[in-house]
PyMOL Python script that loads the backbone (N, CA, C, O; Angstrom):
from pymol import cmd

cmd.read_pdbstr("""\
ATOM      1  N   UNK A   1       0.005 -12.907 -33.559  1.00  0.00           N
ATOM      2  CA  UNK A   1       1.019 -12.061 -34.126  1.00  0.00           C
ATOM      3  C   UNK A   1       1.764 -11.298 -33.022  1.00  0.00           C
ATOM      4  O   UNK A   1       2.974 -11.083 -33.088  1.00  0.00           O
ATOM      5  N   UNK A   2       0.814 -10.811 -31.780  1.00  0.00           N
ATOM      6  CA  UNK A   2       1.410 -10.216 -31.129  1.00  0.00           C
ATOM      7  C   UNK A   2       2.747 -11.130 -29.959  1.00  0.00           C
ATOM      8  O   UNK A   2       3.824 -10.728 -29.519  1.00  0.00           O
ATOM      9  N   UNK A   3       1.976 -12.525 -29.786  1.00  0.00           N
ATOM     10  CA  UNK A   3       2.681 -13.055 -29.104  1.00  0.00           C
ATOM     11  C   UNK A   3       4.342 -12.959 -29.955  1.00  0.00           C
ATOM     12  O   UNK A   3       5.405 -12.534 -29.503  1.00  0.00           O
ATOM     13  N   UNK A   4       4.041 -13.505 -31.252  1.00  0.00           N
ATOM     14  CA  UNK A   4       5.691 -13.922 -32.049  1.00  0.00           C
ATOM     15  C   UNK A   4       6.577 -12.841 -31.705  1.00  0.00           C
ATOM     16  O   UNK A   4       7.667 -13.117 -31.205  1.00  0.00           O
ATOM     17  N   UNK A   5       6.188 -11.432 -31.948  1.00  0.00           N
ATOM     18  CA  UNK A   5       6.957 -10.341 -31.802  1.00  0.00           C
ATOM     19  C   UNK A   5       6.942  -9.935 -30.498  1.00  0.00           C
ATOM     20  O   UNK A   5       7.393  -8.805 -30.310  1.00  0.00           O
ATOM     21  N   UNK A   6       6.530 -10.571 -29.495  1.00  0.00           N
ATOM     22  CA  UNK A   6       7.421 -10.202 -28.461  1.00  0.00           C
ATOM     23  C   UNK A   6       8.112 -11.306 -28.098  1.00  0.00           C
ATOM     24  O   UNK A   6       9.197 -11.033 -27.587  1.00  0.00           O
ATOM     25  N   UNK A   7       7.817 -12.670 -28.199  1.00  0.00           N
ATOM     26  CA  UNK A   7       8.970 -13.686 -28.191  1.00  0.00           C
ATOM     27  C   UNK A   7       9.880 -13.377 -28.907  1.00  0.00           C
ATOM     28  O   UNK A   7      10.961 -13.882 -28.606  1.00  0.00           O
ATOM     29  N   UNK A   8       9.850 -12.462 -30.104  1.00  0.00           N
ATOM     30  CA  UNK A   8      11.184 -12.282 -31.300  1.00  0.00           C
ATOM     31  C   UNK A   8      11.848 -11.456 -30.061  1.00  0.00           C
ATOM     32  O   UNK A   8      13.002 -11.641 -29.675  1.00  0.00           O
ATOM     33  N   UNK A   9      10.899 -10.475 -29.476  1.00  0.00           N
ATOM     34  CA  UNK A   9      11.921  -9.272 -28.807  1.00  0.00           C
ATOM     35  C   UNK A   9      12.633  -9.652 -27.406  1.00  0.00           C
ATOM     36  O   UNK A   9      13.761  -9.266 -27.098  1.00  0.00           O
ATOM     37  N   UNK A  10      11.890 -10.381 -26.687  1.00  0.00           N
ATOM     38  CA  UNK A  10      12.665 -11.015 -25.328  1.00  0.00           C
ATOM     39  C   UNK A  10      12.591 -11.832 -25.038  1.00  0.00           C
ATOM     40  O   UNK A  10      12.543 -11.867 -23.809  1.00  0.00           O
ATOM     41  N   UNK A  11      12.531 -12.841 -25.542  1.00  0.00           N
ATOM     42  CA  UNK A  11      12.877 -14.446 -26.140  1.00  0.00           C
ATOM     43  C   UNK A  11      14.128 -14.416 -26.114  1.00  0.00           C
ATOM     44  O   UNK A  11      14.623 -15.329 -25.454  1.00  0.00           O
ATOM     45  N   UNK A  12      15.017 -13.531 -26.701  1.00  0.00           N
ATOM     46  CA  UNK A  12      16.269 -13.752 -26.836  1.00  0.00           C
ATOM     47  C   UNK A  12      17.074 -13.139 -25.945  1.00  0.00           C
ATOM     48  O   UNK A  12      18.244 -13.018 -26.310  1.00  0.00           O
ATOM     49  N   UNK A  13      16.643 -12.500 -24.340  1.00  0.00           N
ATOM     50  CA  UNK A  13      16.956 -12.229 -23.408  1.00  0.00           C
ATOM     51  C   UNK A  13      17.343 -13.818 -22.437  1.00  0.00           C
ATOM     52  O   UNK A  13      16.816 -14.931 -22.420  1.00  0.00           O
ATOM     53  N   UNK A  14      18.669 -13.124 -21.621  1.00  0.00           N
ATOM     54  CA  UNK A  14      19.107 -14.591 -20.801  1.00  0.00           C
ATOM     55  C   UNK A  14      17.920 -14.673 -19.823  1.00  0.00           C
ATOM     56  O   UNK A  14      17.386 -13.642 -19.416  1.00  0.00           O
ATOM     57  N   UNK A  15      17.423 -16.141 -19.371  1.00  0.00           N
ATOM     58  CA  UNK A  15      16.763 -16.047 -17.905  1.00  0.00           C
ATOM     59  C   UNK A  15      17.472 -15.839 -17.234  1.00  0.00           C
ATOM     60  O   UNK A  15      18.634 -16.228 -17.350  1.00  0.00           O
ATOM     61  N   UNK A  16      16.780 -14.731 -15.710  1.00  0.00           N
ATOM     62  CA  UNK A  16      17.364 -14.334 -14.625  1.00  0.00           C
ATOM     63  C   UNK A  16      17.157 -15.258 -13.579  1.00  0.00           C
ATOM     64  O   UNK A  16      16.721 -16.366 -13.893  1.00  0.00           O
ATOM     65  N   UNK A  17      17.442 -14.953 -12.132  1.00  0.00           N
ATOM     66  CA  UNK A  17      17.387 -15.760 -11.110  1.00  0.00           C
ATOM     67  C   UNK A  17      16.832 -15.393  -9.834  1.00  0.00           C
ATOM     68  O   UNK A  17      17.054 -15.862  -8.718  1.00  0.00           O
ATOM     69  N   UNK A  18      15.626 -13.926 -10.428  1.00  0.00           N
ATOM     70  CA  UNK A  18      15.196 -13.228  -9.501  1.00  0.00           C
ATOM     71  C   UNK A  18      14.137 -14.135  -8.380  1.00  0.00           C
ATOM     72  O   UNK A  18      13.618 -15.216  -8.658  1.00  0.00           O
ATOM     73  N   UNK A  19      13.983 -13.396  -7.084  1.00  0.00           N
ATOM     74  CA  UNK A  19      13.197 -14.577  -6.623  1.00  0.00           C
ATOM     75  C   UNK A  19      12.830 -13.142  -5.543  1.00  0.00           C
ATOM     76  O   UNK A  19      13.669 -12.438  -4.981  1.00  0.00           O
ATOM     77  N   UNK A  20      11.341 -13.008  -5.486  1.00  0.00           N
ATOM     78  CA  UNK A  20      10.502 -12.242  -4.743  1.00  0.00           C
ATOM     79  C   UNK A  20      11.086 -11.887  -3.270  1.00  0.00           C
ATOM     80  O   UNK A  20      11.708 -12.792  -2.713  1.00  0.00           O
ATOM     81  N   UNK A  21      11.003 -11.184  -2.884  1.00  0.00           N
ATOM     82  CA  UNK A  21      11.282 -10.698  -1.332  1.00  0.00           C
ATOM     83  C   UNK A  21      10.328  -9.883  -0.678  1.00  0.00           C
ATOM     84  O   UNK A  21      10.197  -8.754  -1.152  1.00  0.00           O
ATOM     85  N   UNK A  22       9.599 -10.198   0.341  1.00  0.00           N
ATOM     86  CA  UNK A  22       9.018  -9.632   0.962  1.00  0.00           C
ATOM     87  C   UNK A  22       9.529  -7.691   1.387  1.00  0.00           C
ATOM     88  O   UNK A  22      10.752  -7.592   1.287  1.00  0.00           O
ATOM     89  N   UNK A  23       9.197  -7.012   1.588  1.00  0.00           N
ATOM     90  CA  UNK A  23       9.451  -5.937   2.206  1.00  0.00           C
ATOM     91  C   UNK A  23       9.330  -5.781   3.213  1.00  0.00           C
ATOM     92  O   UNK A  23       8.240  -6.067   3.708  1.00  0.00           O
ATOM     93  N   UNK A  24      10.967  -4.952   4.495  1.00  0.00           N
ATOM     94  CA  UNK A  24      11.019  -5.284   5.699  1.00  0.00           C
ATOM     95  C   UNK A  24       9.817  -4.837   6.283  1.00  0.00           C
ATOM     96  O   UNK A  24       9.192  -4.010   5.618  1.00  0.00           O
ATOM     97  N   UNK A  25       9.282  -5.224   7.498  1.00  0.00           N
ATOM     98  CA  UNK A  25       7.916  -4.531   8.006  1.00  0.00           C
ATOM     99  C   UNK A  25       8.629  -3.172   8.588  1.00  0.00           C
ATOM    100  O   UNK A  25       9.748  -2.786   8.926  1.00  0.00           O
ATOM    101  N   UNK A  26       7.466  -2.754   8.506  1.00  0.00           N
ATOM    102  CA  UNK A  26       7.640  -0.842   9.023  1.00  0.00           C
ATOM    103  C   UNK A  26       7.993  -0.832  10.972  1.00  0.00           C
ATOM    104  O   UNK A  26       7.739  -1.732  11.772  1.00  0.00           O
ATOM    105  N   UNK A  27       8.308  -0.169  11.101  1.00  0.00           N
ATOM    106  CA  UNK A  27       8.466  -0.055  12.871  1.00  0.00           C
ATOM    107  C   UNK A  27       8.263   1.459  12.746  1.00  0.00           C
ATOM    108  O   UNK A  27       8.809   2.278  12.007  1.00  0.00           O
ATOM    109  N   UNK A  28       7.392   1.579  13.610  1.00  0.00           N
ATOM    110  CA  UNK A  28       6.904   2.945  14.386  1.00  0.00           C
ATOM    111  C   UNK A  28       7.414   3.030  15.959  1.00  0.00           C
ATOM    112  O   UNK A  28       7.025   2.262  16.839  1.00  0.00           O
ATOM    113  N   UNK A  29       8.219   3.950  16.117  1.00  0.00           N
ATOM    114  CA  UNK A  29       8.799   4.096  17.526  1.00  0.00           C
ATOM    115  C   UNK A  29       7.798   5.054  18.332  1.00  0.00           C
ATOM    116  O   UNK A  29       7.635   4.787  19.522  1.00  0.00           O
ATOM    117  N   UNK A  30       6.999   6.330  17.692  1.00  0.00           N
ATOM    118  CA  UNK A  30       6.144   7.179  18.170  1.00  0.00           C
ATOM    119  C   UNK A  30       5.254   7.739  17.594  1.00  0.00           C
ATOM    120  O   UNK A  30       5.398   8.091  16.424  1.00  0.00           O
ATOM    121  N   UNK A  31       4.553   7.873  18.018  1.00  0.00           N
ATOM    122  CA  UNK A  31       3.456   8.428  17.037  1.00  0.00           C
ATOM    123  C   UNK A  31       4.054  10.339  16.455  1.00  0.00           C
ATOM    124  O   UNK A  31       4.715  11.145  17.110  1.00  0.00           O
ATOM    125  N   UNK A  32       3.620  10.447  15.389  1.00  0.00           N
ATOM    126  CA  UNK A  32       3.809  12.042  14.923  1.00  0.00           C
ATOM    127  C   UNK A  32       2.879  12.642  13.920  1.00  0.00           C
ATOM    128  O   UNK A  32       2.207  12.110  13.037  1.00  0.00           O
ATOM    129  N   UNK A  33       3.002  13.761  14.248  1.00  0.00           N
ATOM    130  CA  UNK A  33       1.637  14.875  13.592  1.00  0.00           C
ATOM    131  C   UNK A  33       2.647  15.428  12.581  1.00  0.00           C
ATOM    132  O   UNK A  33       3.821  15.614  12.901  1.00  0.00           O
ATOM    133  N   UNK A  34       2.169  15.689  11.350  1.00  0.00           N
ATOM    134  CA  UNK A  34       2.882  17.307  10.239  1.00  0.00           C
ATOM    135  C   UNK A  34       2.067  17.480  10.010  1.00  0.00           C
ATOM    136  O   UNK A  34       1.364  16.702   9.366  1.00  0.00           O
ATOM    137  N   UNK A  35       1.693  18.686  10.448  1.00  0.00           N
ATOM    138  CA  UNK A  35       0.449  19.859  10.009  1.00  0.00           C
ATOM    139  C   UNK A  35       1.055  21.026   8.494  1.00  0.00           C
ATOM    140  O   UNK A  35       1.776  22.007   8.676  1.00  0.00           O
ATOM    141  N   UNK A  36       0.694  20.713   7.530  1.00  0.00           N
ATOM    142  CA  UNK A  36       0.972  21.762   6.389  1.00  0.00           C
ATOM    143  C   UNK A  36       0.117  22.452   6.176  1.00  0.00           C
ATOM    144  O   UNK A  36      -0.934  22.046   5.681  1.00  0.00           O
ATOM    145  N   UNK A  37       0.308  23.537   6.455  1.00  0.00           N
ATOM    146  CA  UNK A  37      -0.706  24.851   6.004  1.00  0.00           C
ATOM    147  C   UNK A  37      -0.701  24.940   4.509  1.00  0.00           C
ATOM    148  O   UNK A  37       0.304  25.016   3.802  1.00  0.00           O
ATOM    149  N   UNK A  38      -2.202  24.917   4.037  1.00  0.00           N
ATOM    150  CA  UNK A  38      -1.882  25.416   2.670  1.00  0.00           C
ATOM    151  C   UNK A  38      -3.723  26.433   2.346  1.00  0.00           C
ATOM    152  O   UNK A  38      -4.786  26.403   2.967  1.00  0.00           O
ATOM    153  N   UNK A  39      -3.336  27.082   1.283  1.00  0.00           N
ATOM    154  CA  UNK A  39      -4.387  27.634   1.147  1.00  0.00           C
ATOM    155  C   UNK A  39      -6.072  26.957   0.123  1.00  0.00           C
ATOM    156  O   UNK A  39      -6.655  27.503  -0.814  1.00  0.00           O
ATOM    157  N   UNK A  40      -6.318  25.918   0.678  1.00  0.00           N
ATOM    158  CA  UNK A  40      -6.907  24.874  -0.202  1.00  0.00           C
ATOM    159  C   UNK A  40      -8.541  24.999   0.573  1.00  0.00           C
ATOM    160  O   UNK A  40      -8.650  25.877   1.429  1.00  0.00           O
ATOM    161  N   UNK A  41      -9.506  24.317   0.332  1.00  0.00           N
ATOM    162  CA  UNK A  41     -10.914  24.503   0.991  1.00  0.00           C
ATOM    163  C   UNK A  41     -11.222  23.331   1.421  1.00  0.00           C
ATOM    164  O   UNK A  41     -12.349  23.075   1.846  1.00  0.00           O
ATOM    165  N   UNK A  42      -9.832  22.083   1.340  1.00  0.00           N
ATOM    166  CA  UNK A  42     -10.075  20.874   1.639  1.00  0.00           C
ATOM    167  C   UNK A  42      -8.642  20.492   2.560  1.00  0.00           C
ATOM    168  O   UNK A  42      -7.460  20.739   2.320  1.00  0.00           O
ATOM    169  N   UNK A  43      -9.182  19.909   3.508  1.00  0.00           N
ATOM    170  CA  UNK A  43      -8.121  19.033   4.347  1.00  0.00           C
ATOM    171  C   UNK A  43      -8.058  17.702   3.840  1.00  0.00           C
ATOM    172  O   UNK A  43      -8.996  16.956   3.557  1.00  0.00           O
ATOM    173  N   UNK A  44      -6.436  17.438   3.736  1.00  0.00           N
ATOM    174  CA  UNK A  44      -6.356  16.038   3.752  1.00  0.00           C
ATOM    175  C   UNK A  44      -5.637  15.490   4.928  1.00  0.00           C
ATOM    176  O   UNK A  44      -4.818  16.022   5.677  1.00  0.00           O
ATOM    177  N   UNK A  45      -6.160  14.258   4.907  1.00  0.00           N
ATOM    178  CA  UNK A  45      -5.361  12.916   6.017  1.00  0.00           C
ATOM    179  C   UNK A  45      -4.915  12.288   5.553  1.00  0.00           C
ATOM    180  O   UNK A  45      -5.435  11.930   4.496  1.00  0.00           O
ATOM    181  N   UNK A  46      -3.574  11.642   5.980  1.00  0.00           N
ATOM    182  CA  UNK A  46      -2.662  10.482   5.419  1.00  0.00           C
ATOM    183  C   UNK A  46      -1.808  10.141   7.036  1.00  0.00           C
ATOM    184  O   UNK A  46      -0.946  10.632   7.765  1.00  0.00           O
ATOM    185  N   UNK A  47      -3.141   8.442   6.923  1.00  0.00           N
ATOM    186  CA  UNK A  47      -2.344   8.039   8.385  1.00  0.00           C
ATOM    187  C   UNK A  47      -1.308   6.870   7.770  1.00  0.00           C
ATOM    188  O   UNK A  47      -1.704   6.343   6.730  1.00  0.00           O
ATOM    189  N   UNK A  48      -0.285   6.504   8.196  1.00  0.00           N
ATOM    190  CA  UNK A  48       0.501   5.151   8.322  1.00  0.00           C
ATOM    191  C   UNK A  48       0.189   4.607   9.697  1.00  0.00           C
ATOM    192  O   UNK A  48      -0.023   5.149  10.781  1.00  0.00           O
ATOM    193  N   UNK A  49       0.248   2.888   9.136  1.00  0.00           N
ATOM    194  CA  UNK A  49       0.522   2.666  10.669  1.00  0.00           C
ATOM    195  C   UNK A  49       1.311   0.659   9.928  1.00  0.00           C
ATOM    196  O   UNK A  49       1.305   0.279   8.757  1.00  0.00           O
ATOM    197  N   UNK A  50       1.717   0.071  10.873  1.00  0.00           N
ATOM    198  CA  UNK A  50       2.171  -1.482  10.303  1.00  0.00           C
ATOM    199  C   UNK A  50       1.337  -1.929  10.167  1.00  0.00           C
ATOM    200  O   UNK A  50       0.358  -1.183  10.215  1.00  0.00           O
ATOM    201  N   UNK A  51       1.073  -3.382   9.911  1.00  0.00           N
ATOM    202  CA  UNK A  51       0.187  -4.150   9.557  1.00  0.00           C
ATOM    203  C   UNK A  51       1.184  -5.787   9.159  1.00  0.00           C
ATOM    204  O   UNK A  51       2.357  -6.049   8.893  1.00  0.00           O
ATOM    205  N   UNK A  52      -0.335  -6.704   9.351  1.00  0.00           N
ATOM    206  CA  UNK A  52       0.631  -7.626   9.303  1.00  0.00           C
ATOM    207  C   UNK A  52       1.032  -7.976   7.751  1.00  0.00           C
ATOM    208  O   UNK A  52       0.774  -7.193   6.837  1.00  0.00           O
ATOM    209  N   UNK A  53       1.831  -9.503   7.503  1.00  0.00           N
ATOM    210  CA  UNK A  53       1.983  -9.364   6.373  1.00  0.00           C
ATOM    211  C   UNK A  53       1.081 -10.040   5.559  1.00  0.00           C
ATOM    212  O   UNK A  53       0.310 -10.640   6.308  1.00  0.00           O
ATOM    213  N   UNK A  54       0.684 -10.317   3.931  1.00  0.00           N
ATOM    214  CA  UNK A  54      -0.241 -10.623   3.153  1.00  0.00           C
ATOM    215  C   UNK A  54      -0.652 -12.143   3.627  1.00  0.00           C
ATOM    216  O   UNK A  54      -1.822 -12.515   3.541  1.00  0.00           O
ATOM    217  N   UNK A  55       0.226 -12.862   4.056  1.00  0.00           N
ATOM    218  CA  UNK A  55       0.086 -14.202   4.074  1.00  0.00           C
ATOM    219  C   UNK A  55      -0.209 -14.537   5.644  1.00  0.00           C
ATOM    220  O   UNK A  55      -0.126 -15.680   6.093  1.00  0.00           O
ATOM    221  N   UNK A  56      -0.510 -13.565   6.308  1.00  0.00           N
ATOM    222  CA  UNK A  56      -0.843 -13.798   7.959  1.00  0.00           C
ATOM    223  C   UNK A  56      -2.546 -13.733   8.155  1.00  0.00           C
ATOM    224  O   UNK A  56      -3.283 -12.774   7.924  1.00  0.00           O
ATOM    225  N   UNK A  57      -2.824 -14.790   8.550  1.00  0.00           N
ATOM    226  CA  UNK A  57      -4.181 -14.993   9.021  1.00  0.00           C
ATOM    227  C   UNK A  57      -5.016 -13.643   9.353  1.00  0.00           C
ATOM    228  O   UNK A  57      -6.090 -13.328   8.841  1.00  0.00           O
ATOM    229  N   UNK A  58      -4.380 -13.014  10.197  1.00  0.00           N
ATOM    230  CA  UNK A  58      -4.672 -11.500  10.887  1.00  0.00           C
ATOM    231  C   UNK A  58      -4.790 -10.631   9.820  1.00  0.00           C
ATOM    232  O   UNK A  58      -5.321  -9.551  10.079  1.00  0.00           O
ATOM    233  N   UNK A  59      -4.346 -10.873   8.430  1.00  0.00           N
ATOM    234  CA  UNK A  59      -4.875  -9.817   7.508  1.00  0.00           C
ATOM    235  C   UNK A  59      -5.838  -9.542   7.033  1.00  0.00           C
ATOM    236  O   UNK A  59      -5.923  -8.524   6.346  1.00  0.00           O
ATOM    237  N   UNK A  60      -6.948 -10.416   7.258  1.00  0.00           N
ATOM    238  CA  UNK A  60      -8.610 -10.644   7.325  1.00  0.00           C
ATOM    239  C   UNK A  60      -9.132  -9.344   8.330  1.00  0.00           C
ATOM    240  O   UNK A  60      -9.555  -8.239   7.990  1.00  0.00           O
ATOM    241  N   UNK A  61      -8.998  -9.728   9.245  1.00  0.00           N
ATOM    242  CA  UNK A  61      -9.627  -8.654  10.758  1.00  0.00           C
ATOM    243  C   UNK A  61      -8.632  -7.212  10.591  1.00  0.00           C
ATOM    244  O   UNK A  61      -9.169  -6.156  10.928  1.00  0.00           O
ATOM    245  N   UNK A  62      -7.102  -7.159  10.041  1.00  0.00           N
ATOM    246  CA  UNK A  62      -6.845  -6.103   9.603  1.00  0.00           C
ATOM    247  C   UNK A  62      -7.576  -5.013   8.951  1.00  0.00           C
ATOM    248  O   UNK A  62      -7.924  -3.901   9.347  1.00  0.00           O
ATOM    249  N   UNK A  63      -7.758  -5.845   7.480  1.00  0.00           N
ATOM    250  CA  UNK A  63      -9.056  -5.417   6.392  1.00  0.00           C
ATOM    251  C   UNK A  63      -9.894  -4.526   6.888  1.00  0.00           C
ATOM    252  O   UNK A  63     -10.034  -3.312   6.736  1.00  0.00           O
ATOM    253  N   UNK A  64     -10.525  -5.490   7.623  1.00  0.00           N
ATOM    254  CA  UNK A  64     -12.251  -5.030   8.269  1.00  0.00           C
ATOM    255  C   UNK A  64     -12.179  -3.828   9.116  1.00  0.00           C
ATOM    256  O   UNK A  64     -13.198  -3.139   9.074  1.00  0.00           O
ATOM    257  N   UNK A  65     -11.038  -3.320  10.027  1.00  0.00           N
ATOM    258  CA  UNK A  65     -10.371  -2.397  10.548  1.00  0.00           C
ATOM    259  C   UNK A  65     -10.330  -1.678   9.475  1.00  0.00           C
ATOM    260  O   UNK A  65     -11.468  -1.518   9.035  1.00  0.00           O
ATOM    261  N   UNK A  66      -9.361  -1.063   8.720  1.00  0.00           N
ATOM    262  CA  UNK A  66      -9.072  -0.252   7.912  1.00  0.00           C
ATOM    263  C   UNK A  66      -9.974  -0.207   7.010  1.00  0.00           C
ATOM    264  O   UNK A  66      -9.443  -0.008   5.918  1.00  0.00           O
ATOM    265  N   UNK A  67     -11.334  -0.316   6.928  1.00  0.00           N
ATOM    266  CA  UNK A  67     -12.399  -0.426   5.739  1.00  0.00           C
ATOM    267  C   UNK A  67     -12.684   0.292   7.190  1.00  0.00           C
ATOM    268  O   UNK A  67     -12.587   1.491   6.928  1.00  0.00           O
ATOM    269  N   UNK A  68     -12.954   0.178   8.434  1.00  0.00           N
ATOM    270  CA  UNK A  68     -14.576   0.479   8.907  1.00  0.00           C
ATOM    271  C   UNK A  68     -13.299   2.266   9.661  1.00  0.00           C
ATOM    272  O   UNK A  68     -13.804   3.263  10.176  1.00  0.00           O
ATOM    273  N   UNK A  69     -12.008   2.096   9.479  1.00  0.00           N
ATOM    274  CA  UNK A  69     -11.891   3.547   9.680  1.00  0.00           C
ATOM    275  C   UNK A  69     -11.550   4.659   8.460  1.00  0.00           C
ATOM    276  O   UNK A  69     -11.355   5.870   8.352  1.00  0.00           O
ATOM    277  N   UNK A  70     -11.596   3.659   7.759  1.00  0.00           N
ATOM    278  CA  UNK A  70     -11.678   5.038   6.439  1.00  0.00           C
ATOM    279  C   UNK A  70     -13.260   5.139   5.547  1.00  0.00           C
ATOM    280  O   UNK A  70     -13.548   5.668   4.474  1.00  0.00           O
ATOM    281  N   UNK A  71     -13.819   4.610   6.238  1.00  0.00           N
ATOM    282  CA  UNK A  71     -15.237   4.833   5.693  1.00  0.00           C
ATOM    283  C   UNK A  71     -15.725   6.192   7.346  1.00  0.00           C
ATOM    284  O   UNK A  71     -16.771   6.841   7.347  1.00  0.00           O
ATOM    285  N   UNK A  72     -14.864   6.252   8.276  1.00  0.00           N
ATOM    286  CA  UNK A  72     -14.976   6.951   9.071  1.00  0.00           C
ATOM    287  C   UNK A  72     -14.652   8.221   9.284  1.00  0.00           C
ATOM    288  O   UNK A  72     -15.138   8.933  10.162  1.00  0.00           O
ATOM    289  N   UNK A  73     -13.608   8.617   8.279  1.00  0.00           N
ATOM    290  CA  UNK A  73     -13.288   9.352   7.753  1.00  0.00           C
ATOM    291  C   UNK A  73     -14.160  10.653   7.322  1.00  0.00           C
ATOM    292  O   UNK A  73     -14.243  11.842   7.632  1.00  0.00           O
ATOM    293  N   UNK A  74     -14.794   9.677   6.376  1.00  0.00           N
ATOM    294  CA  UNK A  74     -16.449  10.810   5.717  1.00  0.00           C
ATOM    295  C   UNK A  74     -17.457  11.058   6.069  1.00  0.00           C
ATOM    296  O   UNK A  74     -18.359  11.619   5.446  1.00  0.00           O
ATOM    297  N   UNK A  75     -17.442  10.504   7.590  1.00  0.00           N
ATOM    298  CA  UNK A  75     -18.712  10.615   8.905  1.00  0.00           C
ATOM    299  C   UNK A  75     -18.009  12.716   9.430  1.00  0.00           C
ATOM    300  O   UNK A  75     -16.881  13.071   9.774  1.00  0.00           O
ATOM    301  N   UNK A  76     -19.118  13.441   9.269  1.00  0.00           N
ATOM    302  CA  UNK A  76     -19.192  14.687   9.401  1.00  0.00           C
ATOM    303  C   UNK A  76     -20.093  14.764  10.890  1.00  0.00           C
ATOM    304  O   UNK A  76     -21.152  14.253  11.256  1.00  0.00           O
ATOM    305  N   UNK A  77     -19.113  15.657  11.517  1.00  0.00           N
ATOM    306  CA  UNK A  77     -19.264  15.615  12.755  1.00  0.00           C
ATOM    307  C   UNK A  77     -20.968  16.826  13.355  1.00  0.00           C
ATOM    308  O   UNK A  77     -20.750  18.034  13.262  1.00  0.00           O
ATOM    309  N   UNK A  78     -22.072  16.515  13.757  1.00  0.00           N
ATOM    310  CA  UNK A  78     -23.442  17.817  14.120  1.00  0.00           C
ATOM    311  C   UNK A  78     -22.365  18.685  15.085  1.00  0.00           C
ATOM    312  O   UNK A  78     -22.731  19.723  15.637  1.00  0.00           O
TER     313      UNK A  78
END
""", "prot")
cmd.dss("prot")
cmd.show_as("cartoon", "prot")
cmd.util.cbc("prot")
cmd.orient("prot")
């Protein structure tokens, strides 16, 4: 039932001719800090950095990188 009524509803829409596009890769020219003061009992981090793209071999060993530094994250320093 559910299928009919949404074929009734955009079934009768034209097909388009969309076709996926990657997103340009990021470029970092320098590294930069913003420190926001706020009155909270918790710090947060938010790093960027590039990476390759989904379909590049290197996104395997990427992974394993970014798993073993944000599990590094919650390592509390004696």
């Amino acid at each position: 039932m559910l299928k009919a009524r949404i074929t009734a509803s955009f079934g009768k829409l034209p097909r388009g001719d969309y076709k996926a596009q990657l997103p340009p890769q990021l470029s970092f020219t320098t590294s930069t800090v913003d420190v926001t003061p706020r009155e909270l009992p918790t710090n947060y981090i938010q790093g960027m950095f590039t990476a390759p793209p989904l379909t590049s071999p290197d996104i395997y060993p990427m992974r394993v990188a970014s798993s073993l530094l944000r599990d590094r994250v919650f390592e509390e320093s004696a």
